[in-house]
C-alpha positions in Angstrom: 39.5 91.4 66.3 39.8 87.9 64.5 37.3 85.2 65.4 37.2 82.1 64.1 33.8 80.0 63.5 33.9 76.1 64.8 31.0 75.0 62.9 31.8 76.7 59.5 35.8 76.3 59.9 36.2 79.9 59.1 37.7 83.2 60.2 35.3 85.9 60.6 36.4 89.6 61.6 35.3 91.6 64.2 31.9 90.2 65.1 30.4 88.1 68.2 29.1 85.5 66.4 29.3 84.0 63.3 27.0 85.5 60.3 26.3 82.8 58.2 25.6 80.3 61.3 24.8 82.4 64.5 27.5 80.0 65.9 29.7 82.0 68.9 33.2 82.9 67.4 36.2 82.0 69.2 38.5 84.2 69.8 42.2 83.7 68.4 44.0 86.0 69.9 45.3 83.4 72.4 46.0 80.9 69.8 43.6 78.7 67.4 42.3 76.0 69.4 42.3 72.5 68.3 39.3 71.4 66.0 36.6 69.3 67.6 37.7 65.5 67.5 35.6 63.3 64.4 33.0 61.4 65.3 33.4 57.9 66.5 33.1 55.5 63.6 29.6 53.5 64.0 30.1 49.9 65.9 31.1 47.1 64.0 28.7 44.2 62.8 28.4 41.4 66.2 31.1 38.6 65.0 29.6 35.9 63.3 30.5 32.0 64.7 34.9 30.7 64.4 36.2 30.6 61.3 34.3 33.5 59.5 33.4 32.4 56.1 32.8 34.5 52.6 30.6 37.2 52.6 27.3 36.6 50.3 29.0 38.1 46.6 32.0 35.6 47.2 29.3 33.0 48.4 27.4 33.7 45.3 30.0 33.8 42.7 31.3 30.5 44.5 28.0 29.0 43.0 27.7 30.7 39.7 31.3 29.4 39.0 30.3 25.8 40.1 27.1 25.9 38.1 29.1 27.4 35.1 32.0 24.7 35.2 28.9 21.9 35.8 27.6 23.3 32.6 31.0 22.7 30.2 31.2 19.3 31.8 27.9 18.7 30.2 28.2 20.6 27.2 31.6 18.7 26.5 30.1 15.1 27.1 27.4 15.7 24.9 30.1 16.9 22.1 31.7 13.7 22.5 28.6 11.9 22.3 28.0 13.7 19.2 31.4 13.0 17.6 31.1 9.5 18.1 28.0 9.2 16.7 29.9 10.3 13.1 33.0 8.3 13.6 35.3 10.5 15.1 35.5 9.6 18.5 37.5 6.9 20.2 35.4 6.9 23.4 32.7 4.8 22.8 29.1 6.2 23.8 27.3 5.0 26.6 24.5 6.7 27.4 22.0 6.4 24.6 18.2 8.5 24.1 14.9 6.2 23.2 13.6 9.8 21.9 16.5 10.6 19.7 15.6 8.8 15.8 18.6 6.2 14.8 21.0 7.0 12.5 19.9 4.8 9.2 22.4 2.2 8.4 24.0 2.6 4.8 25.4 -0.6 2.6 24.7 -2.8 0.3 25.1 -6.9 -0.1 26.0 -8.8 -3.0 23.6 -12.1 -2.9 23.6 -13.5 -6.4 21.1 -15.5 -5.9 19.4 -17.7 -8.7 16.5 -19.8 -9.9 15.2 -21.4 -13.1 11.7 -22.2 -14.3 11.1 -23.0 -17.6 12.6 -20.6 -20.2 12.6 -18.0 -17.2 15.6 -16.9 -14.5 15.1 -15.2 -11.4 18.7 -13.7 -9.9 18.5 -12.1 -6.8 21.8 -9.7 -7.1 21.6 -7.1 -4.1 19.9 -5.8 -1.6 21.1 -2.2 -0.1 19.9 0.4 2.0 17.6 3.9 0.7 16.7 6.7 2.0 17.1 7.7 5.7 14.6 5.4 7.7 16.4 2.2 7.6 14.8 1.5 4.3 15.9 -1.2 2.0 15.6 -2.7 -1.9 15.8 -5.7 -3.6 17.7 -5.5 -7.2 16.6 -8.6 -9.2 17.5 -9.3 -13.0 15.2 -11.3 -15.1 16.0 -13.4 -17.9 13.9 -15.5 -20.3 10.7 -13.3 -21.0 9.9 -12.9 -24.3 11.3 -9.5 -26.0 9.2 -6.2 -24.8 7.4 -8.1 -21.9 7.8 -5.8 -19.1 7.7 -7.2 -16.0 4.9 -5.0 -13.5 5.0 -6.6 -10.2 6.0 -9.6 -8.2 3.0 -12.2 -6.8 3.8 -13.9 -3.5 7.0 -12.4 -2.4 8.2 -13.0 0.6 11.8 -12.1 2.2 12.6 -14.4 5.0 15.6 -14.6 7.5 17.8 -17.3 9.0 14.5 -18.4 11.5 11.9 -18.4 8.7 10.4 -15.2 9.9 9.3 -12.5 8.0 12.6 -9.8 7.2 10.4 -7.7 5.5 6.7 -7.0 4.0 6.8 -4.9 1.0 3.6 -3.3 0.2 1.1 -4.6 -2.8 -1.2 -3.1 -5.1 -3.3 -4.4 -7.6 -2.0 -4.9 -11.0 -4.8 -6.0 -13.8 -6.7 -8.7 -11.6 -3.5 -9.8 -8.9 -2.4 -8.6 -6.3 1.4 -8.0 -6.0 4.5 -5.7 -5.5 5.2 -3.4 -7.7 8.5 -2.9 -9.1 10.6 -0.4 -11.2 13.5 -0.1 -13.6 16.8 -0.1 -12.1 20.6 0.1 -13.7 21.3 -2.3 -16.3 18.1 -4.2 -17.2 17.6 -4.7 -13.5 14.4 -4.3 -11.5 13.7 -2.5 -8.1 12.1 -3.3 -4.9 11.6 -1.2 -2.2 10.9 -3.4 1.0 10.6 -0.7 3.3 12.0 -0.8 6.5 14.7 -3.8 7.2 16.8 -5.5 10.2 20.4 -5.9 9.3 21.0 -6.9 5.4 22.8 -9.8 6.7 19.4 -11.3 8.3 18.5 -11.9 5.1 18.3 -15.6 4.0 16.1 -16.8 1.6 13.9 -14.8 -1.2 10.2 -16.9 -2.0 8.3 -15.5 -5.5 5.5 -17.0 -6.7 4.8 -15.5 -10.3 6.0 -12.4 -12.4 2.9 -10.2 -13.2 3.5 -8.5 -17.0 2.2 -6.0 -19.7 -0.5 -8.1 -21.4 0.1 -7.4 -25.0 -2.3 -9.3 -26.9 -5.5 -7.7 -27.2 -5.2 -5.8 -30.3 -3.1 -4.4 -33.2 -3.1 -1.2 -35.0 -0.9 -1.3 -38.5 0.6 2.1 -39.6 2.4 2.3 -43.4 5.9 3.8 -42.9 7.2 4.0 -46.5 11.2 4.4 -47.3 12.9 6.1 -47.5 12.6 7.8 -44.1 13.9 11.2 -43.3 18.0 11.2 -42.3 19.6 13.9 -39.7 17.6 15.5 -37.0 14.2 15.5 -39.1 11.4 13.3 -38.9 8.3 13.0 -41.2 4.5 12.4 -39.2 3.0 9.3 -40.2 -1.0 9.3 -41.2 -2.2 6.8 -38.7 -5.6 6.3 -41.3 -8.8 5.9 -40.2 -8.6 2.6 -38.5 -6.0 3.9 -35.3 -8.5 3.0 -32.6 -8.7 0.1 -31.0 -11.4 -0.7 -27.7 -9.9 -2.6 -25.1 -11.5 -4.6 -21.7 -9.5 -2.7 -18.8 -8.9 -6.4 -16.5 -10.1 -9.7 -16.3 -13.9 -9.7 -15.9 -14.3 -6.5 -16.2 -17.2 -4.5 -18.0 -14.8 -1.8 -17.8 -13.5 -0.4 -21.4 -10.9 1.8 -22.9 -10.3 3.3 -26.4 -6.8 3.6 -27.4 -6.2 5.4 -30.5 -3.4 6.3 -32.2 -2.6 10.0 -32.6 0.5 10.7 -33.6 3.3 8.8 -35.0 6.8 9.7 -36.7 10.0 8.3 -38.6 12.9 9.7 -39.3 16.9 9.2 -38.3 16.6 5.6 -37.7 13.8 6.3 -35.3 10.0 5.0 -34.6 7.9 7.1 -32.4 4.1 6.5 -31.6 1.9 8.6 -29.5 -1.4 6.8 -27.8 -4.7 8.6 -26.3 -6.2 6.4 -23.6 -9.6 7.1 -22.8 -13.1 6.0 -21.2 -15.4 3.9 -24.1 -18.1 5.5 -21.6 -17.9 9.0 -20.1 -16.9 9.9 -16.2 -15.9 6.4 -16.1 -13.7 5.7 -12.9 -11.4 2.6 -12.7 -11.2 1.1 -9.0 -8.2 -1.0 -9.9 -4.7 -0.3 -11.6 -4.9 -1.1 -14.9 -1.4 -1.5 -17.0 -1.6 -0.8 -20.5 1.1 -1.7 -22.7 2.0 -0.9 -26.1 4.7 -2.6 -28.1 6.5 -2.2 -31.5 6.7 -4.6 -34.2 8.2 -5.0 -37.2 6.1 -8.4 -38.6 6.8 -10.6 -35.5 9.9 -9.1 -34.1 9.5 -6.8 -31.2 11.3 -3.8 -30.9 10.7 -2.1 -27.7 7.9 -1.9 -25.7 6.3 0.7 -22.9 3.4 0.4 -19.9 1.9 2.9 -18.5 -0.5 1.6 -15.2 -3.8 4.1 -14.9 -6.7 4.2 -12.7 -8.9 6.6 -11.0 -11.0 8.8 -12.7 -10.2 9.7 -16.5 -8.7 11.8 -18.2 -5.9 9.2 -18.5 -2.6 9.8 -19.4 -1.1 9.3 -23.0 1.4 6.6 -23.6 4.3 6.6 -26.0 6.6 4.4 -27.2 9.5 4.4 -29.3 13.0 3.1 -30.5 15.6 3.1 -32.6 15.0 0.7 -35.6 16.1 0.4 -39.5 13.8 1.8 -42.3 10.5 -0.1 -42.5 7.5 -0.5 -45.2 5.3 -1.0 -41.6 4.8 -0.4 -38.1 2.5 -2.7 -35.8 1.3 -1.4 -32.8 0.5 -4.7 -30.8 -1.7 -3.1 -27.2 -3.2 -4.9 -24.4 -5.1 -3.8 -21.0 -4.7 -5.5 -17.9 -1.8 -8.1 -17.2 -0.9 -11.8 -17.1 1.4 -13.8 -14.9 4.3 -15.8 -15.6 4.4 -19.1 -13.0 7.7 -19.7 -11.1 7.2 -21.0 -7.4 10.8 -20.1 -7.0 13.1 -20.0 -3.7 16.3 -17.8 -4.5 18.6 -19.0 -1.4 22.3 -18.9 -0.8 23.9 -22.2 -2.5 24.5 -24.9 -0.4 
């Protein structure tokens, strides 16, 4: 007889219950009856107030999208910002940061700007902007000194704007036995001033200097015999400097301080003069406390050539100093050297004119 199993859904044969489940087999000789119904699906969540809104993973992405889009406002602002901060923006910017460092300004102003004392002019040509924290320098050009005096620093110099006040404060040091500002060779026999940091160039008004400070030259002389004719081409021929090359020098105004300077090396050759200088202590482990300039300069009888400073201090050894120029074919060299520095007196106001 067939029987079919309602648990297992199968048809067994001849047996009285089912041997895989023990369940009772039905009998389908009379026809198959109909399978038990499914169970009833489990109840459905209570409904939640009118208007049902998102569930929580809509609700959530809602806010991720929201936070995402606040995000490229931000990101794009800030991109503008940035973009008009280089120039290529037409929106102008205005929200600003205390905390973010200012952009330094760039540009430079003509000022030509001059004044005469004595055989000596002071122009004032430019000051510009250097480096990247609103920095600034002064270009002057001096005229009048006599040939080879190098100008070292600047005594009493004071930059002042439109209200008298101060438009900048330039650092000294102390050169021989002054103090002033130093200064360094610029383009075209000009001279540099770093100011350090400026308001707008145009603030500018009015430039005060009380006195050049220079190379003091005329302490001592060394005489070395260059006879013709002197090598041509890319030679050169070393010049005995004799026994008499050194020279003992009082480093400054006052000062019981001393240097030797001898002369160790010297050459000619292809219309050049080239001298070599050891500075040294007259006493050992002797230690300057102030900048000293030394200066060498080149003569042939009365007529300089060139000339060279070199400013030491500190503990020795000191450096060597050199000097050298082109110059015709000479029976003699003089070496003319000094220590320390003098000033030139001007009491000078470079303004605009009028």
């Amino acid at each position: 007889m067939t029987r079919w199993c309602p648990r297992c859904d199968a048809v067994r044969d001849g047996e009285a219950a089912c041997p895989a489940c023990g369940t009772p087999l039905a009998d389908l000789g009379g026809g198959r009856p109909r399978p038990a119904e499914p169970a009833p699906p489990p109840p459905a969540a209570p409904p939640g107030p009118a208007g049902p809104g998102p569930s929580r993973l809509r609700a959530a992405l809602a806010v991720a999208v929201a936070v995402l889009a606040g995000l490229a406002f931000l990101a794009g602002r800030a991109g503008r910002l940035d973009r008009r901060a280089d120039g290529g923006s037409e929106t102008p910017a205005t929200v600003t940061s205390s905390s973010a460092p200012a952009r330094a300004a760039t540009g430079r102003r003509e000022l030509g700007w001059s004044a005469r004392r004595g055989g000596t002019t002071v122009t004032a040509v430019a000051v510009e902007r250097v480096g990247d924290e609103g920095g600034s320098q002064l270009d002057l050009r001096i005229d009048g000194l006599p040939r080879g005096q190098e100008v070292l620093g600047l005594g009493g110099l004071a930059l002042r704007d439109g209200q008298d006040g101060l438009f900048a404060s330039p650092d000294e040091t102390m050169l021989g036995d002054r103090h002033a500002v130093g200064v360094s060779a610029g383009r075209d026999g000009t001279y540099q001033v770093y100011l350090g940091p400026t308001p707008d160039l145009e603030a500018l008004a009015k430039v005060e200097l009380a006195a050049l400070v220079v190379g003091k030259t005329s302490d001592a002389s060394i005489t070395l015999p260059t006879p013709r004719p002197w090598p041509s081409g890319a030679s050169r021929r070393r010049v005995d400097p004799g026994p008499k090359a050194g020279v003992r020098l009082a480093a400054g105004s006052g000062s019981a301080v001393r240097l030797d300077l001898e002369v160790t090396g010297a050459f000619v050759g292809d219309g050049r003069a080239e001298v070599v200088l050891l500075v040294g202590p007259a006493a050992p482990d002797q230690e300057l406390r102030e900048l000293v300039p030394v200066t060498a300069q080149l003569r042939a009888g009365n007529r300089v050539l060139c000339a060279r400073t070199r400013v030491i201090g500190g503990t020795a050894p000191f450096p060597a100093l050199m000097v050298g120029c082109r110059t015709g074919q000479l029976d003699r060299l003089t070496v003319v050297l000094g220590a320390g520095s003098s000033t030139v007196p001007l009491r000078a106001t470079l303004h605009a004119a009028g």
